[in-house]
LUMFI-443318 format. One record per residue (C-alpha): x, y, z. Coordinates in steps of 0.02 Angstrom, whole numbers, padded with zeros to 5 digits, always signed. Layout:
XYZ;...
//
This chain:
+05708+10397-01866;+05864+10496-01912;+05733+10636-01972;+05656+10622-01812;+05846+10653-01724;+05905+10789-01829;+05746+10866-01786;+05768+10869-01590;+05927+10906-01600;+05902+11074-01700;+05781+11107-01545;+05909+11072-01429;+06039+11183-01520;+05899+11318-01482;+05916+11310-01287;+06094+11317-01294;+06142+11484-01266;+06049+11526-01126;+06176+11386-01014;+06254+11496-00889;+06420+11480-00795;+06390+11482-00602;+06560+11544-00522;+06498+11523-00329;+06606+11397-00251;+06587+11442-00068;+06409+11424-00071;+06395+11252-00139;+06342+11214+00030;+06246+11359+00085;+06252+11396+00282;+06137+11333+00414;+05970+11405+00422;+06035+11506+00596;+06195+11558+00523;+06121+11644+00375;+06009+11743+00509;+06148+11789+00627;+06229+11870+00468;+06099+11950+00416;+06063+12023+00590;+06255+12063+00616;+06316+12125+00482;+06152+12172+00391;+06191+12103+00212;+06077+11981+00114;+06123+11826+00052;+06116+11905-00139;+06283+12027-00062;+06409+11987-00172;+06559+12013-00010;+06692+12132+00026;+06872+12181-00087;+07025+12203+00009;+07138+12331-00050;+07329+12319+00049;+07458+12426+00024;+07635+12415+00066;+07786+12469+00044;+07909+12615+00127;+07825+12760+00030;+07655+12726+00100;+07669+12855+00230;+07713+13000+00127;+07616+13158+00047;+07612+13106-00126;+07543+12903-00075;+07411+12980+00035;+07355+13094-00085;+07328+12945-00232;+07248+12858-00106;+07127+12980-00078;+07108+13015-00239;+07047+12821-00273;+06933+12817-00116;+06837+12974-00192;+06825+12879-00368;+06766+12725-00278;+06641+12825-00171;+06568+12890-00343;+06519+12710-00379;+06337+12666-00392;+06395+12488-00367;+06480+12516-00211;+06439+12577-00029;+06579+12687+00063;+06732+12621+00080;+06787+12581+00227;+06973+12666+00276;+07089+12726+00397;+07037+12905+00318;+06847+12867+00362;+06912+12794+00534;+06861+12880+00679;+06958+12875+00849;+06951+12937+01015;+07073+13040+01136;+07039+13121+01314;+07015+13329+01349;+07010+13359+01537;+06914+13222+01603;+06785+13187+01441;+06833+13072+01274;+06805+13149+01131;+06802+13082+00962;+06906+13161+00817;+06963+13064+00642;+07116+12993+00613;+07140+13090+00469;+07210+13258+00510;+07154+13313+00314;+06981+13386+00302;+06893+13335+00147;+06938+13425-00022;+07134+13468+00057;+07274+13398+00031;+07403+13298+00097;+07588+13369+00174;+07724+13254+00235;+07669+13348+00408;+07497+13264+00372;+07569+13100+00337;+07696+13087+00490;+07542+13140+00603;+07433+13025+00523;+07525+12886+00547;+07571+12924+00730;+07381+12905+00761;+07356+12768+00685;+07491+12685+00779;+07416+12726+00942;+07240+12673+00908;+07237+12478+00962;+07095+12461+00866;+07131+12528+00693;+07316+12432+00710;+07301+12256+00634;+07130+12321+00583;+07166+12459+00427;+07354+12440+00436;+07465+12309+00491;+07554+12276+00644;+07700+12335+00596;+07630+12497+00522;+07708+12481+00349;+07535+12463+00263;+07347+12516+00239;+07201+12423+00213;+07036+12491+00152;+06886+12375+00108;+06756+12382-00029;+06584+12340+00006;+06476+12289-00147;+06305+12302-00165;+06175+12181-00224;+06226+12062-00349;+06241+12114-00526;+06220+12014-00711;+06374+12122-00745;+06466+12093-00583;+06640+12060-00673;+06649+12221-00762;+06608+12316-00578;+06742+12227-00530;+06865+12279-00666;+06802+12460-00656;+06864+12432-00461;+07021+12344-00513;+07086+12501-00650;+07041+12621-00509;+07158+12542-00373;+07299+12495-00515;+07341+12679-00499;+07403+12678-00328;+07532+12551-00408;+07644+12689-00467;+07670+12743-00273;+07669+12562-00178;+07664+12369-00200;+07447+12351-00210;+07340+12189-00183;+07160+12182-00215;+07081+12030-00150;+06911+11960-00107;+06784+11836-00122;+06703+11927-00272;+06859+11912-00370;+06903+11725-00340;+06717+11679-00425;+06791+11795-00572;+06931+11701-00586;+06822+11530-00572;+06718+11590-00712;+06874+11636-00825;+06921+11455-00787;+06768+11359-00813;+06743+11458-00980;+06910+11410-01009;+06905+11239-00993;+06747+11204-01043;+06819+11246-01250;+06976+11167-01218;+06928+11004-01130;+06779+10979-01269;+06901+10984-01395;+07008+10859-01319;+06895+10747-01289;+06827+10761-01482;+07037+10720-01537;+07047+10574-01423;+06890+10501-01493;+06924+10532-01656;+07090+10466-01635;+07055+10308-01551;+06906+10253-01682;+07008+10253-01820;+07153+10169-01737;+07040+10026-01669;+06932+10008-01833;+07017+10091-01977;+06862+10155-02056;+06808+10330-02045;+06626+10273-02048;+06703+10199-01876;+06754+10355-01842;+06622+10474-01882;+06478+10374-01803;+06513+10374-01635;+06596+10558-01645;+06424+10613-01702;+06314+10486-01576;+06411+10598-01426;+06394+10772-01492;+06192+10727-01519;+06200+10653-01346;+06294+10812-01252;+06164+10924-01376;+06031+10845-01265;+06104+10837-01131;+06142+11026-01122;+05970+11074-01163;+05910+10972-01018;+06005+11072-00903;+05941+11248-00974;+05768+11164-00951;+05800+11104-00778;+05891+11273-00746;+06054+11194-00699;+06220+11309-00750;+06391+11244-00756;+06489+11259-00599;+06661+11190-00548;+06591+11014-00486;+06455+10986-00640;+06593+11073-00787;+06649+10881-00820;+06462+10850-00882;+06507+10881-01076;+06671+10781-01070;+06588+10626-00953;+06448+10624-01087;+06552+10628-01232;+06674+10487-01179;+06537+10376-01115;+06427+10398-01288;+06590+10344-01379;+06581+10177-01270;+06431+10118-01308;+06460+10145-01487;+06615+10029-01468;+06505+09881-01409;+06371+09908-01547;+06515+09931-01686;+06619+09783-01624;+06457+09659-01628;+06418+09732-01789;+06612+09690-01880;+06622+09550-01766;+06443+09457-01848;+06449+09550-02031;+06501+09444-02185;+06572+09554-02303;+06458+09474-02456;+06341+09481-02395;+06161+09554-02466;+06071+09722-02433;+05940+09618-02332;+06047+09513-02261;+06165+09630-02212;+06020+09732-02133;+05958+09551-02056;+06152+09555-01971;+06129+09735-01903;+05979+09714-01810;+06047+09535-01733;+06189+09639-01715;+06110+09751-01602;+05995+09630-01508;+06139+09531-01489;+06229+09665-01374;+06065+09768-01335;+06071+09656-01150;+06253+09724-01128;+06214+09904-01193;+06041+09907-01056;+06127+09849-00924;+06288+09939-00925;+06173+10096-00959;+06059+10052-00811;+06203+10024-00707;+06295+10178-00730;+06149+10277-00729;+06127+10208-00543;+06280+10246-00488;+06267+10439-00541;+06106+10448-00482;+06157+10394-00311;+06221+10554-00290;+06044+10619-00247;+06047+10567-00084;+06221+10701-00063;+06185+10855+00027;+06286+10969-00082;+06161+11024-00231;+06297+11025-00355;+06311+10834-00327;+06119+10803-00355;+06125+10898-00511;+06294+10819-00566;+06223+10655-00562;+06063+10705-00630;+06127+10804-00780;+06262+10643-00833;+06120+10505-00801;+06012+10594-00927;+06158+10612-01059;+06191+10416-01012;+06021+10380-01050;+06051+10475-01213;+06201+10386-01282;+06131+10214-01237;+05961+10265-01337;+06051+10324-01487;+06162+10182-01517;+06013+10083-01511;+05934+10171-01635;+06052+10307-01726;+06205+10184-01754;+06079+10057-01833;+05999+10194-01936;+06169+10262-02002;+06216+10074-02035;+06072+10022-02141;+06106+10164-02268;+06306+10165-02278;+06373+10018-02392;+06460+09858-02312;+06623+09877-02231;+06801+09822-02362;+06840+09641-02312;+07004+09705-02268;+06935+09812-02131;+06835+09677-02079;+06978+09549-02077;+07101+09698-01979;+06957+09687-01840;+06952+09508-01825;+07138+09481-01838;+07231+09621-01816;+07349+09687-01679;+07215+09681-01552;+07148+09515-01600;+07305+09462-01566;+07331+09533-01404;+07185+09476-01354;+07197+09289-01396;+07368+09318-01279;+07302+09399-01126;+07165+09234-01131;+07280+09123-01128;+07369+09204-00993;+07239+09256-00880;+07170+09073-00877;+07345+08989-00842;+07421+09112-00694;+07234+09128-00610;+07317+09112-00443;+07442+09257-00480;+07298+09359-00495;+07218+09295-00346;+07376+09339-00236;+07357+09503-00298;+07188+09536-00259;+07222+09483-00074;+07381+09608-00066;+07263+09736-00125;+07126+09708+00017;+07264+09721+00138;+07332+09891+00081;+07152+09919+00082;+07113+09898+00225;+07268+09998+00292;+07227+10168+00179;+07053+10178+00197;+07047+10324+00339;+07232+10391+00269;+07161+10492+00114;+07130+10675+00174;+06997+10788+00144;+07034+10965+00049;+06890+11111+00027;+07020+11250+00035;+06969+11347-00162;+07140+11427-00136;+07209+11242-00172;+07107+11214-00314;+07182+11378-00409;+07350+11360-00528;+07499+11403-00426;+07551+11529-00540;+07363+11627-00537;+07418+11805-00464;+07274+11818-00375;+07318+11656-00286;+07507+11729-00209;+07422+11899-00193;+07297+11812-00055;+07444+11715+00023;+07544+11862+00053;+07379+11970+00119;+07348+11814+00244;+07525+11838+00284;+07530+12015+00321;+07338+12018+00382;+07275+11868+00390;+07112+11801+00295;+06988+11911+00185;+06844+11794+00261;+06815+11830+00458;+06787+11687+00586;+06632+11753+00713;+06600+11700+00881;+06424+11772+00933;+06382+11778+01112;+06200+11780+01141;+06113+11814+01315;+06003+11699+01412;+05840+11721+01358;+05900+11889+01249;+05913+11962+01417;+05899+12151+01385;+06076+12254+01406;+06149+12075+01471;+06313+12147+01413;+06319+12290+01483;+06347+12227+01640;+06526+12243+01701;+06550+12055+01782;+06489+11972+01602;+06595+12101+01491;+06753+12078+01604;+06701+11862+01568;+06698+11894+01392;+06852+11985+01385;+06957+11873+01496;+06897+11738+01356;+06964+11835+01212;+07130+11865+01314;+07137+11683+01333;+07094+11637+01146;+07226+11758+01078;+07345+11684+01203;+07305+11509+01153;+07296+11528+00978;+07435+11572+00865;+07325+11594+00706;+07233+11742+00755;+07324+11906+00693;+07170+12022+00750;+07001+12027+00847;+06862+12153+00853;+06747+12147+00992;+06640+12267+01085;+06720+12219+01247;+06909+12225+01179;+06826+12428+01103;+06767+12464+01279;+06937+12411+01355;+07028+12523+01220;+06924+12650+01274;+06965+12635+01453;+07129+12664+01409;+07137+12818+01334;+07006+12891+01488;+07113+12792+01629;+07276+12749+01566;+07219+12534+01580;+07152+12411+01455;+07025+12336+01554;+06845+12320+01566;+06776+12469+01686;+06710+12413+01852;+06540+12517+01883;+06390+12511+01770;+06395+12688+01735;+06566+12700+01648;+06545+12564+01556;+06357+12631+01490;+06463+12802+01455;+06599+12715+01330;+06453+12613+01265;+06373+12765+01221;+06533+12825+01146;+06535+12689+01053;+06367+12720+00968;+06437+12907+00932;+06612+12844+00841;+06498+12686+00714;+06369+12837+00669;+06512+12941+00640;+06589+12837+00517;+06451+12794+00426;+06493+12581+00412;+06413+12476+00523;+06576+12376+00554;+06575+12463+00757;+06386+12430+00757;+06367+12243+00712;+06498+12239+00894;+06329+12232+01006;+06131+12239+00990;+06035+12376+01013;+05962+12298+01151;+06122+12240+01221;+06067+12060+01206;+06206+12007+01084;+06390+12025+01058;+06480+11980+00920;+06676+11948+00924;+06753+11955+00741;+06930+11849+00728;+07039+11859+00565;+07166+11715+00568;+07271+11616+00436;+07355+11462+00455;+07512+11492+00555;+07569+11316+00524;+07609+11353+00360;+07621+11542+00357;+07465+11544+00232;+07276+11561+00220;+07154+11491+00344;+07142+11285+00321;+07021+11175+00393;+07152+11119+00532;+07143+11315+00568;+06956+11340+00583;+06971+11150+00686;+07108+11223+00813;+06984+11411+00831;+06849+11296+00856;+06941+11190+00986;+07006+11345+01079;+06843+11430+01098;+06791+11237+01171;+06934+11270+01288;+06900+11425+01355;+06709+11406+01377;+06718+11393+01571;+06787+11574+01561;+06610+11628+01513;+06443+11646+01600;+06364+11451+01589;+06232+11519+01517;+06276+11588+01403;+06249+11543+01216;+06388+11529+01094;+06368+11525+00876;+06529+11532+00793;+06493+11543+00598;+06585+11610+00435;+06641+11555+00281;+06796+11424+00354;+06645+11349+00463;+06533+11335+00313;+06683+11259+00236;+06720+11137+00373;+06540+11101+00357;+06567+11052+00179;+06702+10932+00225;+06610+10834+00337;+06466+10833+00231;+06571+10793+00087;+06639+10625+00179;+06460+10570+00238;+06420+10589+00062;+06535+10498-00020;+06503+10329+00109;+06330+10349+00073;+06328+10356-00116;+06438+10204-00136;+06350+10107-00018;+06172+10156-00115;+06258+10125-00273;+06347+09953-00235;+06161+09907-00164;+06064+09944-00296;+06221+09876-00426;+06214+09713-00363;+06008+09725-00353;+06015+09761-00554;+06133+09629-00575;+06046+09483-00483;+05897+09519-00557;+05972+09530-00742;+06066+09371-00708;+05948+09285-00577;+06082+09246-00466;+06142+09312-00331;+06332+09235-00333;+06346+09317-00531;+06280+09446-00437;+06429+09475-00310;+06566+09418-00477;+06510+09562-00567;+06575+09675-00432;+06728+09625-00395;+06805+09740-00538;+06724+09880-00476;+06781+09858-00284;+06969+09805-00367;+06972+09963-00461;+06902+10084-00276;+07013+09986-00192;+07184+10025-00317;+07104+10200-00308;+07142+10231-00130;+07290+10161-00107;+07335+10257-00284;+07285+10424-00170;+07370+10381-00016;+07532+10346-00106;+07539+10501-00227;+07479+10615-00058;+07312+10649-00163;+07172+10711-00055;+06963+10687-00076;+06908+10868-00133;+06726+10935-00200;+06738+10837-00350;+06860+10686-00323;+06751+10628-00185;+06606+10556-00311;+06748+10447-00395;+06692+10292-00302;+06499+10311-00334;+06543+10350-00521;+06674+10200-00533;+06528+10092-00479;+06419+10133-00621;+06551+10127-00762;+06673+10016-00681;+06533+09874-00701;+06490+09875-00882;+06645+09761-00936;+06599+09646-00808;+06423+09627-00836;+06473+09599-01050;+06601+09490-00994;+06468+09387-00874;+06337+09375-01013;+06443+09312-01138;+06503+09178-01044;+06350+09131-00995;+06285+09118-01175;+06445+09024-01221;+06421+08907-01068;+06234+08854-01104;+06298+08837-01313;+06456+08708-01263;+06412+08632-01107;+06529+08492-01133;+06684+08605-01128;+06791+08639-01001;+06754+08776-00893;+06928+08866-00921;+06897+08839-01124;+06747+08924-01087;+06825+09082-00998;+06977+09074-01131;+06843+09086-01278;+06735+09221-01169;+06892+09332-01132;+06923+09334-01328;+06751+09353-01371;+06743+09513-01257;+06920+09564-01234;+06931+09678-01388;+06751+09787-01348;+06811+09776-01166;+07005+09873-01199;+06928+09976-01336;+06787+10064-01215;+06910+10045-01061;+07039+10155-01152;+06884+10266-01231;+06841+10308-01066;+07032+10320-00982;+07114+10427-01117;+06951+10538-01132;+06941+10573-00917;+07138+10592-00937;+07111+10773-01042;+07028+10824-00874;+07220+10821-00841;+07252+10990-00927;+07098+11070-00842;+07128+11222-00752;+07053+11175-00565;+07164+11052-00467;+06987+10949-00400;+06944+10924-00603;+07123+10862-00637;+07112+10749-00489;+06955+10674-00557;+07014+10626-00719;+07169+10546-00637;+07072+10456-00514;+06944+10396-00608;+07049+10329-00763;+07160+10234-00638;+07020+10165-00547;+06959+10087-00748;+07131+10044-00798;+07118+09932-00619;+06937+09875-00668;+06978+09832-00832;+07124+09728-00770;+07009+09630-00641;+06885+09613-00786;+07027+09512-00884;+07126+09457-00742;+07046+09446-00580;+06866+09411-00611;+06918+09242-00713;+07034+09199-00593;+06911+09171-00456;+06798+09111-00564;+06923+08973-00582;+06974+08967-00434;+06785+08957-00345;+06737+08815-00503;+06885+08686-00441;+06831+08726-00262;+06675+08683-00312;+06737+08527-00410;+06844+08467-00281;+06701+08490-00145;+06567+08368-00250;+06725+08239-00275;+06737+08222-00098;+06643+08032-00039;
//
């Protein structure tokens, strides 16, 4: 058997390094099926485009010779880039002003290419730039103290970090001449892979200490020790190799995989050891010693199978989430479950039958030691204040009931960063001066793709009287692009107005000027404005959260979303309207997230109780067995609504996960009573529940702080969701594990004498 181990696990050591890290957060949920088209269509990118940088800079020397000149210098390095497409810039930009009674169109760059910059340059650059209404808020900020140019990647590369870095030591030079901030999707799943990389080492090793550390303190015996260290490490082998085979990677929800698997292996070592030094006589024989280990581990196997059948249902409940990271979450720990429960059926066994019998003074420090001790105390107690606990349970419910639609919901990443990450107060301070580096976009589609719909003067002067409205409306938006608000800027400089031109002709002339200035440029940031066919508009808004003075939240993309709801009867009726981006993907998520979560703990409480009526063959042990678990969700939320913590990406699966390993003390503690009842059925019910609480009480505080003080390491993980998780989910078993002991007896009690007093009555 061990042979037969050592053997598979060389194999799985194999598969190992081909586990990848998967850095994409924003596409955990990938957009609707319609969404992806319109940006496709729009902006003509695939969904392999890795997104735009941002490059801001600020500062009073911007405008002058010897700025200009570096910038230049760094667009014409970037521009050299095979990984890159041209840069878009205020240097590329292309503007308009009037000769005679024509507009003609002239850059807003008064340097021609290869010459360069004077301070004349500079002051008349800037003077343009200032009068173009489109460019302002667009390239620069409002206020004209800065320039923005933007970096469009290509497809996405195996070496995507080191483009990135080549991008990064370009743009570091203009540093010398002004304050510089490089942002962008691209370089927030950088950072996310630094982290997970990160944490993945450092939480492993954690977890390994605390296990290590807690064996030996609970058994004193380093085979005690190095048993279940090496049953988890097997276990997470597997489990790894599993998810190269299934082609799962390790992203920022699934990263806890390796430390979930190692702290649950150690657990189910704990019951098999503690049946083991609870049954062994110390001289005993070589057979009968071996005759003790396998009654040892029949004994407990009923405990071991059903808390392993349990928890595996409450992961696997997670396959009925619409987020794929969930699914493979709860496929990936299930499997590693399944793992540890078959190895210390078989490994610990294997290992036990060749090591020599345990020191009687290691077997008499397990059976009355410290913990002993403690144990025979918290019996005694938990049987004699029964209606204590009971009160508390009911004050629980309550709060409950009162917290339940309190706890927020978070998918901002920007959240999820350290505080102190650079990148992190570099995006702040861009959505501050700029707003967000991930457009909102409202696209206007024409009844029946009418042909040059919006070409017509009474629908473009709709459309724009709809943007007036939404930037009146709206505090969060701090620019919008549109083909109508283009048109009206072009009216402008040919009439002196910002309006939308009356007659069909005009308007078809600045259209066509239009055309001339996005072909110019070479970007298609003018062109995605309308169709070709003039079927289609599409109105791009960058906002942040002006609540807060920070990036765009979920309230944000809510209010956008509510404004554009508003002013709807300023359009055509029938018109069609698809607002879509990244903050509606991410709203998306949220909601999704919350249906989730109710869904997976309602499948896994289900199909919990199922399990346990049918291992128990009744249906009131059934509903007993669960109280711990609902105790410990219930502690959770209030827990979160006191400390302000809200549900994220990761902390939302707490409940469905508590389920599965919040029930395995309960389900011990249930079968050993009942095999104590049916061996003394002459004593006293509460005898029976004193003996059955010290009969279980050490395994049960042994695994319960296994599992607590291995999830609390997720404490010094680097993602704020991960850290949440381990909080969460260790208070919601240091609640369980006090029902277990507490709560669950206590009704037991307190149903038996309801019972009794109910046949007594004539």
């Amino acid at each position: 058997m061990l042979l037969l181990i050592l053997a598979c696990t060389l194999a799985a050591l194999t598969m190992l390094p081909s586990l990848e890290l998967n850095s994409e957060y924003i596409n955990l949920l990938p957009p609707k099926e319609e969404h992806r088209m319109l940006r496709q269509e729009v902006l003509n990118v695939s969904g392999s485009t890795p997104g735009d940088l941002y490059c801001l800079i600020e500062g009073e020397q911007v405008f002058t010779a010897d700025t200009l000149n570096a910038v230049q210098k760094v667009l014409d390095e970037l521009s050299t880039l095979e990984e890159v497409k041209k840069p878009l810039s205020p240097f590329s930009f292309v503007t308009v002003q009037k000769k005679g009674t024509r507009l003609s169109t002239f850059p807003l760059s008064p340097v021609k290419e290869g010459s360069s910059w004077t301070d004349e340059d500079a002051k008349i650059f800037k003077q343009r730039l200032e009068a173009d209404e489109i460019a302002k808020g667009l390239l620069s900020t409002e206020e004209g103290n800065a320039l923005l140019f933007q970096v469009a990647l290509k497809e996405k590369r195996t070496d995507q970090a080191d483009v990135h870095q080549k991008i990064r030591d370009i743009v570091n030079i203009l540093s010398n001449y002004a304050e510089v901030s490089l942002i962008g999707t691209p370089l927030f799943e950088d950072r996310v892979l630094f982290y997970l990389s990160h944490d993945l080492n450092r939480l492993l090793i954690l977890c390994m200490a605390v296990i290590v550390l807690l064996f030996y303190l609970a058994f004193r015996s380093k085979r005690a020790v190095i048993i279940p260290f090496s049953l988890s490490l097997i276990a997470l082998v597997w489990t790894l190799a599993c998810m190269v085979l299934l082609g799962y990677a390790l992203t920022v929800v699934n990263i806890i995989v390796p430390s979930m698997v190692l702290i649950l292996g150690s657990s189910y070592a704990i019951h098999v050891l503690s049946e083991y030094y609870r049954s062994l006589s110390a001289n005993a024989t070589k057979e009968e010693r071996n005759q003790q280990i396998v009654d040892s581990v029949t004994r407990i196997s009923k405990t071991i199978f059903g808390a392993c059948l349990t928890t595996i249902v409450g992961f696997l409940s997670l396959l009925i989430c619409e987020l794929e990271a969930f699914k493979e979450l709860g496929i990936a720990v299930s499997l590693g479950i399944f793992f540890c429960a078959l190895l210390s059926m078989l490994y610990i066994p294997a290992i036990l039958s060749i090591l020599p019998t345990p020191k009687q003074k290691d077997l008499r420090t397990f059976t009355h030691g410290p913990i002993a001790r403690l144990v025979h105390t918290l019996s005694l107690r938990s049987v004699r204040s029964w209606p204590v606990a009971i009160i508390l349970f009911a004050a629980l419910l309550v709060s409950f009931i009162f917290t339940k639609q309190q706890v927020s919901i978070e998918t901002d990443y920007l959240t999820y960063f350290p505080k102190n990450d650079q990148l992190i107060a570099q995006s702040i301070a861009f959505a501050q001066e700029i707003g967000g580096s991930d457009p909102h976009y409202i696209t206007l589609t024409a009844p029946e793709q009418e042909k040059n719909y919006f070409l017509r003067p009474d629908v473009l002067q709709q459309v724009h009287a709809f943007e007036e409205e939404l930037l009146r409306t709206n505090k969060d938006i701090t620019h919008m692009l549109s083909f109508s608000r283009y048109v009206a800027f072009l009216h402008s400089v040919h009439q002196g107005t910002s309006q939308i031109p009356d007659t069909p002709g005009l308007l078809l002339t600045l259209s066509r000027l239009l055309v001339v200035v996005s072909k110019q440029m070479e970007h298609p940031m003018l062109s995605s404005l309308i169709s070709e066919d003039g079927s289609r508009i599409t109105i791009t808004v960058r906002s942040f959260d002006s609540r807060y003075n920070s990036w765009e939240s979920l309230e944000s993309v809510q209010k956008l979303q509510q404004s554009i709801r508003d002013a709807r009867h300023l359009l055509p009726s029938e018109l069609i309207i698809d607002d879509w981006g990244v903050g509606v993907d991410a709203l998306r998520m949220s909601k999704s997230i919350a249906s989730d979560q109710n869904r997976s703990l309602l499948l896994s409480l289900v199909l919990v109780l199922f399990i346990v009526i049918i291992q128990f063959k009744s249906f009131k042990t059934g509903v007993f067995a669960l109280v711990p678990t609902l105790t410990g969700i219930m502690g959770n939320y209030l827990f979160m609504y006191l400390l302000d913590i809200p549900f994220d990406v990761v902390t939302i699966i707490f409940a469905s996960v508590t389920v599965g390993v919040g029930v395995d003390a309960a389900i011990h503690f249930l079968l050993r009573f009942r095999r104590r009842q049916a061996e003394h059925p002459a004593l006293p019910y509460e005898v029976v529940v004193a003996q059955t609480l010290e009969d279980t009480g050490r395994p049960i505080l042994l695994t319960s702080s296994a599992l607590i003080l291995g999830l609390l390491v997720l404490l010094f993980a680097s993602f704020l969701p991960i850290r949440y998780f381990g909080l969460l989910l260790s208070f919601a078993l240091l609640v369980t594990t006090f029902a277990t002991l507490f709560i669950l007896p206590s009704l037991m009690i307190a149903l038996h004498k309801l019972s009794a007093r109910s046949r007594r009555r004539p």
